[in-house]
C-alpha beads as a LAMMPS data file, in Angstrom:
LAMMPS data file: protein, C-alpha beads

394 atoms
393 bonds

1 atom types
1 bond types

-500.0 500.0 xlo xhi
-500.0 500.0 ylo yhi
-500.0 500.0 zlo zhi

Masses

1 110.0

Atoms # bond

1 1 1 -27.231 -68.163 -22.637
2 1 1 -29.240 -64.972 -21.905
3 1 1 -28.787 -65.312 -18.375
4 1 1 -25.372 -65.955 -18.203
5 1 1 -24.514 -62.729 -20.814
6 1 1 -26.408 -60.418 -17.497
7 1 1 -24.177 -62.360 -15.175
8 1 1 -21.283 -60.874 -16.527
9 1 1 -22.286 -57.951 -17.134
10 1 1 -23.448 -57.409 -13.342
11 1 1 -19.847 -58.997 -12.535
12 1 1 -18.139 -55.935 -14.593
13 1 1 -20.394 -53.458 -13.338
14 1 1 -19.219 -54.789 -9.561
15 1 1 -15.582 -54.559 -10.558
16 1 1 -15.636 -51.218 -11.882
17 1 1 -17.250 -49.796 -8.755
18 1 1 -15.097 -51.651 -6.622
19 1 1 -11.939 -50.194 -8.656
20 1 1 -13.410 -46.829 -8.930
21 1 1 -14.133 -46.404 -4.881
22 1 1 -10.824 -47.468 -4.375
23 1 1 -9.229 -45.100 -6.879
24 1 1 -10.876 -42.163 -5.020
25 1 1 -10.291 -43.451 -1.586
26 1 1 -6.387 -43.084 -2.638
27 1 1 -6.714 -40.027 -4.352
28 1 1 -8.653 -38.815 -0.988
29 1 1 -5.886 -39.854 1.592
30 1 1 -3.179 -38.506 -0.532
31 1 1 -4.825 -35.553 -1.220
32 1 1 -5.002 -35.199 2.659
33 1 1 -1.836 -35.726 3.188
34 1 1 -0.683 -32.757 1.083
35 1 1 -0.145 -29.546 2.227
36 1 1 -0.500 -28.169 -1.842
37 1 1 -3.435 -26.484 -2.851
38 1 1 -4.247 -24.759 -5.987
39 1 1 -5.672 -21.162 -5.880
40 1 1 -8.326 -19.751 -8.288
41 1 1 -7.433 -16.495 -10.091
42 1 1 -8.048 -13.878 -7.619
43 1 1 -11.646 -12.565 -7.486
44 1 1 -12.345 -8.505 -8.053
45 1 1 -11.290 -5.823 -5.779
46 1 1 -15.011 -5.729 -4.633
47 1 1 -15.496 -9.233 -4.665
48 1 1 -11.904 -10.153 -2.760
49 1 1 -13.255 -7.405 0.156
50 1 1 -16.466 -9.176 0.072
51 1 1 -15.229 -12.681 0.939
52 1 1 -12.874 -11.108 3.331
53 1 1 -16.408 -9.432 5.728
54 1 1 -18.342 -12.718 5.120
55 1 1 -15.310 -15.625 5.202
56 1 1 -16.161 -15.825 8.956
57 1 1 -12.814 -17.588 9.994
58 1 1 -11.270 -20.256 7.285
59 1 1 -7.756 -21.064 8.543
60 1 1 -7.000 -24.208 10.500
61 1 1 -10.656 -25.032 10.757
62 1 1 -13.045 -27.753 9.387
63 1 1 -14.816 -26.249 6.390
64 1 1 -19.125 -27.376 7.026
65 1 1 -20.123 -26.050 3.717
66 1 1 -19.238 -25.750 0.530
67 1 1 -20.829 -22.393 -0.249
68 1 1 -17.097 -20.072 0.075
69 1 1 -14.778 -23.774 -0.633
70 1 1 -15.856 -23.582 -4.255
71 1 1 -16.016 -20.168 -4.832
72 1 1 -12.101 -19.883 -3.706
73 1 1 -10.357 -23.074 -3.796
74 1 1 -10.117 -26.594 -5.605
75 1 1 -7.676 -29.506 -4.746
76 1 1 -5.507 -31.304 -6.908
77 1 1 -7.569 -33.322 -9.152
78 1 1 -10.110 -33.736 -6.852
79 1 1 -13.517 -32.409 -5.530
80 1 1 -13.012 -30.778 -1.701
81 1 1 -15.170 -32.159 0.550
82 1 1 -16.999 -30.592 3.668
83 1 1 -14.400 -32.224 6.197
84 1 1 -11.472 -31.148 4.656
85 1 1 -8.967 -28.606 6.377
86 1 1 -8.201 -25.866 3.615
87 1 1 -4.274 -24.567 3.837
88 1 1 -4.350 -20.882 2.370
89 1 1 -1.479 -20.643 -0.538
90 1 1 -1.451 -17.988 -2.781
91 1 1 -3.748 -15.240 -1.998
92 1 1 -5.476 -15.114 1.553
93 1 1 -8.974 -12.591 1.245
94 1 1 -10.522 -15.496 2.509
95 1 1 -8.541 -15.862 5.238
96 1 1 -10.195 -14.294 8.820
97 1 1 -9.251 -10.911 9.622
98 1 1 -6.572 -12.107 12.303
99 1 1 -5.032 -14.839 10.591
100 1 1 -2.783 -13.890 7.792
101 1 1 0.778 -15.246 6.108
102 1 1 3.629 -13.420 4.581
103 1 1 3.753 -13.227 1.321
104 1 1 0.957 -12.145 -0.400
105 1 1 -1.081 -8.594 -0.535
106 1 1 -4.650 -9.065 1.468
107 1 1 -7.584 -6.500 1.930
108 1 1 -8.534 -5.528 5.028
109 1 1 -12.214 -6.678 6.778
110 1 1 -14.794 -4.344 6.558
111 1 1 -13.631 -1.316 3.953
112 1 1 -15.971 -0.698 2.256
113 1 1 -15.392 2.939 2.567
114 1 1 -12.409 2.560 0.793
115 1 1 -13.535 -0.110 -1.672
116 1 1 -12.741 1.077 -5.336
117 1 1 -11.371 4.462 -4.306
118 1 1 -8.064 5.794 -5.233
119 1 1 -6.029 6.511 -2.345
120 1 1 -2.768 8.901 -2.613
121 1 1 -1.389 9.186 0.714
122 1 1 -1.239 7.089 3.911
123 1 1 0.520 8.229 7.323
124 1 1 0.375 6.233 10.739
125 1 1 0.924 6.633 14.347
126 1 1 2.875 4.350 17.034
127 1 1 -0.488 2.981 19.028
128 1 1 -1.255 1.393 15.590
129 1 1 -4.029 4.466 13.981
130 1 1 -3.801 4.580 10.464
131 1 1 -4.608 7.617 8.522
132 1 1 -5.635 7.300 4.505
133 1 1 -6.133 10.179 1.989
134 1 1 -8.458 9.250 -0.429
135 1 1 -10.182 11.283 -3.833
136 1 1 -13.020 12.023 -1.217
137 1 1 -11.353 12.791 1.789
138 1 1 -9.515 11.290 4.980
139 1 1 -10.161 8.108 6.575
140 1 1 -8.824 6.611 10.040
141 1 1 -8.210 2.306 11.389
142 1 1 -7.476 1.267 14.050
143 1 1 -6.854 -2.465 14.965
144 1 1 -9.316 -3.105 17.460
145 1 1 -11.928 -1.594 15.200
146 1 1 -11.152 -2.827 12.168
147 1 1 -12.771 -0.839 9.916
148 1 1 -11.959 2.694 8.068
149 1 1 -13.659 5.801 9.533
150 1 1 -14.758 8.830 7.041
151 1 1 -13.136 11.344 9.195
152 1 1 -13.719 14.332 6.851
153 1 1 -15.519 14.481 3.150
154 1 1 -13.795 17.315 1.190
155 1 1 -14.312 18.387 -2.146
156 1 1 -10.734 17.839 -3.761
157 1 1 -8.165 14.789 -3.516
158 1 1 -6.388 14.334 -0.651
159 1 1 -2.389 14.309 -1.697
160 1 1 -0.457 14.499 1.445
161 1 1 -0.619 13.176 5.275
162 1 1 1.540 14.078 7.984
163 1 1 1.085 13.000 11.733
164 1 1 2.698 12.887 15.403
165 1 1 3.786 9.866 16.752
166 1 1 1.272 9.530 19.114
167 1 1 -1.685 11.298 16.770
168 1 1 -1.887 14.650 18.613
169 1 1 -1.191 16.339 15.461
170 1 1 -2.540 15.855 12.083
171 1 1 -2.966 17.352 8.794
172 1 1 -3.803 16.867 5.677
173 1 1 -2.853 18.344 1.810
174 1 1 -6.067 18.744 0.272
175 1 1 -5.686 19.941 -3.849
176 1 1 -8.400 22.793 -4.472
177 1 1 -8.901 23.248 -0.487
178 1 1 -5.705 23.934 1.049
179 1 1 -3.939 22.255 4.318
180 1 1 -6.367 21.226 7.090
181 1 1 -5.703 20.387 10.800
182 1 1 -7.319 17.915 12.787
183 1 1 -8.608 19.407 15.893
184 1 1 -10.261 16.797 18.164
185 1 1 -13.559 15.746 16.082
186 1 1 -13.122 18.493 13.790
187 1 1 -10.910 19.222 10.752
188 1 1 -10.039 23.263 10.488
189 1 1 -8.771 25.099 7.479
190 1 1 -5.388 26.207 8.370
191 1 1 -3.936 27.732 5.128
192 1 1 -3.973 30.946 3.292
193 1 1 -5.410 31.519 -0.552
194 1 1 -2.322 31.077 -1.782
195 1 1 -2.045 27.411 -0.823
196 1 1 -4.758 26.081 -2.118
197 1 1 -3.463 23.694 -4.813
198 1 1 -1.666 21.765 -1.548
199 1 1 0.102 18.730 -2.972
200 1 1 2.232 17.340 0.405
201 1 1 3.106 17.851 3.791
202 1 1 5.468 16.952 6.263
203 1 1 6.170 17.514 10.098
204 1 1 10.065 19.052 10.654
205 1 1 10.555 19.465 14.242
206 1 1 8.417 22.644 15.582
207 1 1 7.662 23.258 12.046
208 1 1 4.644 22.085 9.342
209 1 1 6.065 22.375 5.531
210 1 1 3.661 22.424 3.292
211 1 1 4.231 22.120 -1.069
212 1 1 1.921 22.174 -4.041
213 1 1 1.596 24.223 -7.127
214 1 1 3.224 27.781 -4.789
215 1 1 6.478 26.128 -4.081
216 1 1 7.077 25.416 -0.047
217 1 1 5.828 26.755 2.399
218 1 1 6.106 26.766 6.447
219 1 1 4.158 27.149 9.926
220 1 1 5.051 26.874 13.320
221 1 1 2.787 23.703 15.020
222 1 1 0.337 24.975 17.042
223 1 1 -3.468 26.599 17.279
224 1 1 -2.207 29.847 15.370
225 1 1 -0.834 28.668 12.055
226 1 1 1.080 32.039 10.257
227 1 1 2.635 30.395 7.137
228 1 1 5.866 32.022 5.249
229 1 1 7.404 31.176 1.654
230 1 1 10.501 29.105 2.023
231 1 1 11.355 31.849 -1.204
232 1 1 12.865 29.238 -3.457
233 1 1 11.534 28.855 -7.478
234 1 1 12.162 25.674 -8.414
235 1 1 11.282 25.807 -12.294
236 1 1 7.454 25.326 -12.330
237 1 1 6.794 25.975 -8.377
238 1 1 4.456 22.654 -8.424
239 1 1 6.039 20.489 -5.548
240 1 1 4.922 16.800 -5.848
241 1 1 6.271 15.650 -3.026
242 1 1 7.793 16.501 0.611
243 1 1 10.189 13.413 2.190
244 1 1 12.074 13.740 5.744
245 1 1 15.145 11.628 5.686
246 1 1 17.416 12.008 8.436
247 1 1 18.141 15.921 8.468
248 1 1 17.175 16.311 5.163
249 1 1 14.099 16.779 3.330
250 1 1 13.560 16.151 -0.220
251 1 1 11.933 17.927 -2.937
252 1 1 10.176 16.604 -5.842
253 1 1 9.196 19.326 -8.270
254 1 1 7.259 18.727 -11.686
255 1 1 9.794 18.999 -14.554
256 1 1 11.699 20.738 -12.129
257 1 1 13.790 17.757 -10.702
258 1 1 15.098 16.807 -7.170
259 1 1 16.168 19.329 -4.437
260 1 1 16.685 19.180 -0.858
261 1 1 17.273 21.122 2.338
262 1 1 18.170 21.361 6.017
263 1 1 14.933 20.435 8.010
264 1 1 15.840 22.962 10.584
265 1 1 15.605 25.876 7.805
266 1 1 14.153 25.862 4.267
267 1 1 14.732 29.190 3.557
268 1 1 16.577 29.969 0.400
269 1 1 19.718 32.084 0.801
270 1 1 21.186 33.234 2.709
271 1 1 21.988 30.692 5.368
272 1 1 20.980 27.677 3.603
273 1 1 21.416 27.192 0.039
274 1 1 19.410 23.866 -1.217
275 1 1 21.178 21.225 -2.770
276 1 1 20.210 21.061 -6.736
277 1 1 20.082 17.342 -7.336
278 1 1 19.067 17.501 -10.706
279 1 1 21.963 17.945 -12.393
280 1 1 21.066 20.205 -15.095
281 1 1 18.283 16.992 -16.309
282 1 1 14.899 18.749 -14.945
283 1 1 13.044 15.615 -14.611
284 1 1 9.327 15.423 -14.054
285 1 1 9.551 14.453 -10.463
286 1 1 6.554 12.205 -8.269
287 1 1 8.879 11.737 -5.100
288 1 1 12.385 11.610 -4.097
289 1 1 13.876 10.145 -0.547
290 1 1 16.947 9.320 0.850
291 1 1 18.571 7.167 3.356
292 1 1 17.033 7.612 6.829
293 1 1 19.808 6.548 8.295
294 1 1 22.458 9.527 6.962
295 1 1 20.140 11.541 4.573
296 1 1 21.688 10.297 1.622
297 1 1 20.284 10.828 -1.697
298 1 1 18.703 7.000 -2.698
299 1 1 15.614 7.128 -4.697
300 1 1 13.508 9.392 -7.125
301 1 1 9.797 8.215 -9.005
302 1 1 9.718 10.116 -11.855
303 1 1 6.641 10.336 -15.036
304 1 1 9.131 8.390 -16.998
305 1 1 11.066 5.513 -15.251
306 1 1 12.831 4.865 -11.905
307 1 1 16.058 5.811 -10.166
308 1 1 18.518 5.443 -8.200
309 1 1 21.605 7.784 -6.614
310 1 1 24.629 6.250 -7.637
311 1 1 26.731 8.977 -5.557
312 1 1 27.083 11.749 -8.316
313 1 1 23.888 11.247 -10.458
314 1 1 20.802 9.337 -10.937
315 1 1 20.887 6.184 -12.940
316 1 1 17.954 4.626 -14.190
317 1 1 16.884 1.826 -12.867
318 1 1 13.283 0.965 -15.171
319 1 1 11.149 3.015 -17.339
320 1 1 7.861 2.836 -15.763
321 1 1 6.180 5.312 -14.018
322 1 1 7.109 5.664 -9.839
323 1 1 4.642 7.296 -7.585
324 1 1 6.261 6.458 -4.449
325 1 1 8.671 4.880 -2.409
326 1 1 9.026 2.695 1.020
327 1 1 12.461 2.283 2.942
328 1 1 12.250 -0.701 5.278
329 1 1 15.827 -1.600 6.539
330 1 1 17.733 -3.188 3.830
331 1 1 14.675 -3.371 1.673
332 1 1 12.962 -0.815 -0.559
333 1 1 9.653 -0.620 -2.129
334 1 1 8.419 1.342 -5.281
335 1 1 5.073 1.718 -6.235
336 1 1 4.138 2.250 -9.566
337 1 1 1.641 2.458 -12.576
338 1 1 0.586 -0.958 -14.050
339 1 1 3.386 -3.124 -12.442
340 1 1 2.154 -2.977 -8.938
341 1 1 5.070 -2.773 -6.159
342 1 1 8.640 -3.678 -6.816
343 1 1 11.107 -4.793 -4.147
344 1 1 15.314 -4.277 -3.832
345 1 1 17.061 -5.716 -1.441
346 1 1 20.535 -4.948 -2.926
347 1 1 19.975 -1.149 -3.077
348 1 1 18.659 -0.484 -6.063
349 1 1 20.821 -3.092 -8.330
350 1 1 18.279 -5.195 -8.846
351 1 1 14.295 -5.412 -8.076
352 1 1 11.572 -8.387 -8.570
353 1 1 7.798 -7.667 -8.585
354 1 1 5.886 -8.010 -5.325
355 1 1 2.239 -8.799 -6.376
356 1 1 1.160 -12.170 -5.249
357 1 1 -2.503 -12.393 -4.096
358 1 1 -3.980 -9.271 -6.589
359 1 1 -4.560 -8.343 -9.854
360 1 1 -2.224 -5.731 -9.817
361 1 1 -3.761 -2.199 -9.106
362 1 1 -3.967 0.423 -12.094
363 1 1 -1.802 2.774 -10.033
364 1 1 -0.084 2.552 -6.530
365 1 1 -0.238 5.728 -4.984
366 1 1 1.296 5.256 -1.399
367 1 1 3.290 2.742 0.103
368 1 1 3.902 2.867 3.918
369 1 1 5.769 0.140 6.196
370 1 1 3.875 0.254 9.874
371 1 1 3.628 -1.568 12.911
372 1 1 -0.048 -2.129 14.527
373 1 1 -1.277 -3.129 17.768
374 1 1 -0.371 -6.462 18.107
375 1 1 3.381 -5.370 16.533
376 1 1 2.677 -7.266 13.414
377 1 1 4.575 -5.640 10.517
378 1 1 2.835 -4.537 7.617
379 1 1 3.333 -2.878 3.590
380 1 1 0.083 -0.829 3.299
381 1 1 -0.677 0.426 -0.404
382 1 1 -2.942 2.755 -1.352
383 1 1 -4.097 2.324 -4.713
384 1 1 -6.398 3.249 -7.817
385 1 1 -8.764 0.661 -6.109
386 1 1 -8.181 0.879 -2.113
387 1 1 -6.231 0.050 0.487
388 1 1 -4.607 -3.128 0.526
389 1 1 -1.602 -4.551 2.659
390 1 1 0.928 -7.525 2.814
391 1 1 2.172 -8.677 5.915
392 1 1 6.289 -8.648 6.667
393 1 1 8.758 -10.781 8.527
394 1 1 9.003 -9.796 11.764

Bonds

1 1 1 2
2 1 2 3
3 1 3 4
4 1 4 5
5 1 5 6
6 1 6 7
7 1 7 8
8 1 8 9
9 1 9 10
10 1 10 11
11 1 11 12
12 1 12 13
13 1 13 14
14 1 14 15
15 1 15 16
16 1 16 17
17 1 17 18
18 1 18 19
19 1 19 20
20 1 20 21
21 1 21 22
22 1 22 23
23 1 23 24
24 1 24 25
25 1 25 26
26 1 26 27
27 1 27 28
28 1 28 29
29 1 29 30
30 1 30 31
31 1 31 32
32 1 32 33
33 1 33 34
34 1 34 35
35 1 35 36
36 1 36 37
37 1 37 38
38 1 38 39
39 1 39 40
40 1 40 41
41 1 41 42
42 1 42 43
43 1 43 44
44 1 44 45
45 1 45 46
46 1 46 47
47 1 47 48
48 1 48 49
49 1 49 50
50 1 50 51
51 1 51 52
52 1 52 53
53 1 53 54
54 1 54 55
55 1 55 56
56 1 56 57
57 1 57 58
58 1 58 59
59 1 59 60
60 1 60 61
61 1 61 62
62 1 62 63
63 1 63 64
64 1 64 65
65 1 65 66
66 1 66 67
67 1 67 68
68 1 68 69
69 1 69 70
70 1 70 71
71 1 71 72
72 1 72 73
73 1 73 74
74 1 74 75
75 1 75 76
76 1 76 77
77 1 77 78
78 1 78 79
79 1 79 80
80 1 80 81
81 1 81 82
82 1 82 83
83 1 83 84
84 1 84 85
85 1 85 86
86 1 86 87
87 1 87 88
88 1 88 89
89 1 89 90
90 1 90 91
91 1 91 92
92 1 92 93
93 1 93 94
94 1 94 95
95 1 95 96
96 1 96 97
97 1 97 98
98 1 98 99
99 1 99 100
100 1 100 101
101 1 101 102
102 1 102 103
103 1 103 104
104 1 104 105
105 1 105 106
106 1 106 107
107 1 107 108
108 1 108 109
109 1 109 110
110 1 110 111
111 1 111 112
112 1 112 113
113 1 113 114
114 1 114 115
115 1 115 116
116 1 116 117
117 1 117 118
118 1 118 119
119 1 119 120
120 1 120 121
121 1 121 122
122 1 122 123
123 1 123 124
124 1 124 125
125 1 125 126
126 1 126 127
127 1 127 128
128 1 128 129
129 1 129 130
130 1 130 131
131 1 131 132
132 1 132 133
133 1 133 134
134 1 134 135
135 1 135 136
136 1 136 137
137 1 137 138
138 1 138 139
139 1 139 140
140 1 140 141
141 1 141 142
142 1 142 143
143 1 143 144
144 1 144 145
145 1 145 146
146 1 146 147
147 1 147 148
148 1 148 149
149 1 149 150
150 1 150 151
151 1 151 152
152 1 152 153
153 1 153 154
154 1 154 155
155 1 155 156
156 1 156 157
157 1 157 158
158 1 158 159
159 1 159 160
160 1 160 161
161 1 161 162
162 1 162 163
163 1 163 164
164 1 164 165
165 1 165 166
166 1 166 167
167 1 167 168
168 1 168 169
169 1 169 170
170 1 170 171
171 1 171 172
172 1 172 173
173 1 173 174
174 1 174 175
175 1 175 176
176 1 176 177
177 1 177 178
178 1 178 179
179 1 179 180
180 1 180 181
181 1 181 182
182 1 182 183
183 1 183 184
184 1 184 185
185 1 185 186
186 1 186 187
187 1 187 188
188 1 188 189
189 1 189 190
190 1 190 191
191 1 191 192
192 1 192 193
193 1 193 194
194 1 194 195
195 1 195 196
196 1 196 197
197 1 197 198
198 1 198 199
199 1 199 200
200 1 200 201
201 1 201 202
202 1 202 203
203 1 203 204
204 1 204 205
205 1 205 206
206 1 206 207
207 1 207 208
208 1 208 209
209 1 209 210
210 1 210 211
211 1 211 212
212 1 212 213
213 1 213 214
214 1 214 215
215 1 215 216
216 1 216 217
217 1 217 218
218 1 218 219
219 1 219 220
220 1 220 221
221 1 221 222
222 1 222 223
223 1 223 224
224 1 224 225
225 1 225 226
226 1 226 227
227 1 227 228
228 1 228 229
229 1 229 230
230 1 230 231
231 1 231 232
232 1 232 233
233 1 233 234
234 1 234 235
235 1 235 236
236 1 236 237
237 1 237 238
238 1 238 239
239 1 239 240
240 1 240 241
241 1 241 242
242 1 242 243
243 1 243 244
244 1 244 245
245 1 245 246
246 1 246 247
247 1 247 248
248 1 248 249
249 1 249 250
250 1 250 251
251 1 251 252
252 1 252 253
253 1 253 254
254 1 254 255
255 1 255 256
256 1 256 257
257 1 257 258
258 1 258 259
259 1 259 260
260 1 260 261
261 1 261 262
262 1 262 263
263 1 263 264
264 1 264 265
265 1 265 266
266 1 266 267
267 1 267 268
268 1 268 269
269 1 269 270
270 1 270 271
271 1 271 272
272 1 272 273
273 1 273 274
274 1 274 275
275 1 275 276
276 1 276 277
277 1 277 278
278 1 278 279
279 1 279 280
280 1 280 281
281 1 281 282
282 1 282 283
283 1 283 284
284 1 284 285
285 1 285 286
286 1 286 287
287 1 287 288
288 1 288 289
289 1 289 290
290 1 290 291
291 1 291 292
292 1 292 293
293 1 293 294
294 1 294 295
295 1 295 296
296 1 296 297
297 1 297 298
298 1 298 299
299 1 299 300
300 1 300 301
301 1 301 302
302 1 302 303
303 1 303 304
304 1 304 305
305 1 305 306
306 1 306 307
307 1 307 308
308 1 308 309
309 1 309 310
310 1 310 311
311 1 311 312
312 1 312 313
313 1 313 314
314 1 314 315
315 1 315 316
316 1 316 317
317 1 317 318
318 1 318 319
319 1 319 320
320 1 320 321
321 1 321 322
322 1 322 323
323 1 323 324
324 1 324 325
325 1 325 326
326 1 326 327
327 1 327 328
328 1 328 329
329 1 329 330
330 1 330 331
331 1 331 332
332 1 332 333
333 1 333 334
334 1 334 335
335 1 335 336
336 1 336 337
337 1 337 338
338 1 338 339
339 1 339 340
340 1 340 341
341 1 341 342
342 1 342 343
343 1 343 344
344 1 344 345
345 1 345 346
346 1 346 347
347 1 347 348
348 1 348 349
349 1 349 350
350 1 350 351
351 1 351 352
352 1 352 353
353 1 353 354
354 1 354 355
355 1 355 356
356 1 356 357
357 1 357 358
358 1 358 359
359 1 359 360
360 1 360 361
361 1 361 362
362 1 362 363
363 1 363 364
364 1 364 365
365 1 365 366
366 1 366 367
367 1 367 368
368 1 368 369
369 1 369 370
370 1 370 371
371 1 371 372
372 1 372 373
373 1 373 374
374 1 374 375
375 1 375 376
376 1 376 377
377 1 377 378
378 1 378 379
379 1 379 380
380 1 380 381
381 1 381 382
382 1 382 383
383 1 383 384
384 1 384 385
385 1 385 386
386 1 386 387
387 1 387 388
388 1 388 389
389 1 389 390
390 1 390 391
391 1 391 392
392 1 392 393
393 1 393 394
């Protein structure tokens, strides 16, 4: 009787592990068969960059360890295994630094120089050099590189960018400094006393226009910079913002509201009076832009909410706070503070959040749409915690 009790018992123990391998060899194929997988949350900032310099390259290829696979991804109900091929969803840090989908915001290899810094303005030039004003100074990418250069420390923020097309001409709004030039390997003080709280900057044909807490200000481009006060007061003089749209360029003043003027001449009257787009409501004003395809007035960030030219005033389109904007065709982009980057594609009417693959940032800063090397099509967004971008449609 004894023996025949173990008999069974070893004839239950074989059926179970019979029925059990078979369970997971099921699981295993469909598993394999699916292109779903489930993300983790998103790592940190610093952790996300970290992945992204050590990730080697992920996508399409046969995973041999499990060191990054369970740090970043898990199947459906089911361990991943050393020979599986791992299909990037969600977010894509892990992703190698050439191989990246639309669709979700990634940080580039190597930037650690950038890592955890706020960044306030970005500017770019057609062979695919980016240019990033950070709290500590300007930075420089380029593709083939793939890393961000310290190309000058300063002591104050870095507000505003402005470059050439093809990078002959830089400069830089630096608050507490003044407006710098880039001059081959060196960056030159180019500004009087007067402008030292510089705020923004913009190239206007044969002219550099310069704003900050004096109002506007001008130069003609060159080695000799001999700057002159565009003469308007615009309530409390501190210009947040300079924008070049098609003829125009746009104003934002701090509690001073929206303004904008002929790029050929901003001097105030005679000759050419600005355009008072405020409306008697002297908002708090981060940046204002218009159409770059007939200067129109479109959109205005302001401390309090979002907005939108409805073709006699502005109408509100949210109430959180909008740093900046980013035209792209049919498509606009707003950064903000706490709800990461919006998108429209129906000109304001209506906008859904664009924040897939980070936790998103405190406060974006900058938002610019450029092209690189290999004529991808990027978003960059500088941030309260670094640079970050999100790959377009071509």
């Amino acid at each position: 009787m004894r023996f025949k009790v173990e008999s069974t018992s070893l004839w239950t123990f074989i059926a179970t592990t019979i029925a059990v391998v078979a369970f997971c060899a099921i699981v295993g194929v469909t598993g394999a068969a699916s292109d779903t997988m489930e993300s983790l949350p998103a790592p940190g900032h610093d952790a996300v960059c970290e992945l992204v310099a050590n990730a080697g390259s992920l996508s399409g290829e046969t995973v041999g360890s499990n060191a990054i696979v369970e740090d970043t991804y898990r199947g459906k109900g089911r361990q991943i295994r050393p020979s599986d091929t791992l299909t990037p969803t969600i977010w894509l840090p892990v992703v190698s630094h050439n191989y990246c989908l639309p669709g979700a915001w990634w940080c580039p290899a190597n930037d650690q120089n950038l890592t955890g810094k706020t960044v306030f303005a970005l500017a770019g030039c057609s062979n695919g050099t980016l240019f990033a004003g950070a709290e500590d100074g300007v930075y420089s990418y380029t593709l083939g590189d793939g890393r961000w250069h310290p190309e000058v420390s300063t002591t104050g923020e870095v507000r505003g960018l402005a470059t050439s097309p093809d990078c002959s001409v830089v400069y830089a709004a630096v608050l507490d400094q003044g407006i710098r030039s880039r001059n081959g390997g060196s960056w030159e003080l180019v500004s009087t006393p007067e402008m030292t709280r510089a705020r923004t900057i913009v190239l206007s044909g044969g002219k550099i226009l310069a704003g900050g807490d004096f109002g506007v200000a001008y130069s003609n481009l060159g080695p000799n910079h001999d700057w002159h006060s565009c003469g308007a007061r615009l309530g409390s003089d501190i210009v947040t913002s300079l924008v070049r749209s098609d003829g125009w360029v746009y104003v934002a003043v701090w509690c001073g509201g929206v303004w904008r003027f002929p790029e050929d001449d901003c001097r105030w009257p005679p000759g050419h009076p600005w355009d008072d787009l405020g409306k008697q409501s002297k908002k708090c004003v981060l940046q204002a832009i218009g159409s770059p395809i007939d200067g129109k007035p479109r959109f205005a960030g302001m401390d309090d909410g979002w907005f939108r030219w409805d073709g006699d005033e502005w109408e509100r389109c949210g109430n959180t706070r909008t740093y900046c904007f980013a035209i792209d065709g049919e498509t606009v982009y707003a950064g903000q503070r706490g709800s990461g980057v919006l998108r429209s594609t129906d000109d304001g009417l209506t906008w859904e959040p664009v924040n897939d693959g980070w936790g998103s940032p405190s406060e974006v800063r900058a938002l610019l749409v450029h092209v690189d090397g290999d004529g991808q099509r990027w978003l960059y967004a500088g941030t309260t915690e670094g640079m970050w971008r999100y790959l377009l449609d071509s």
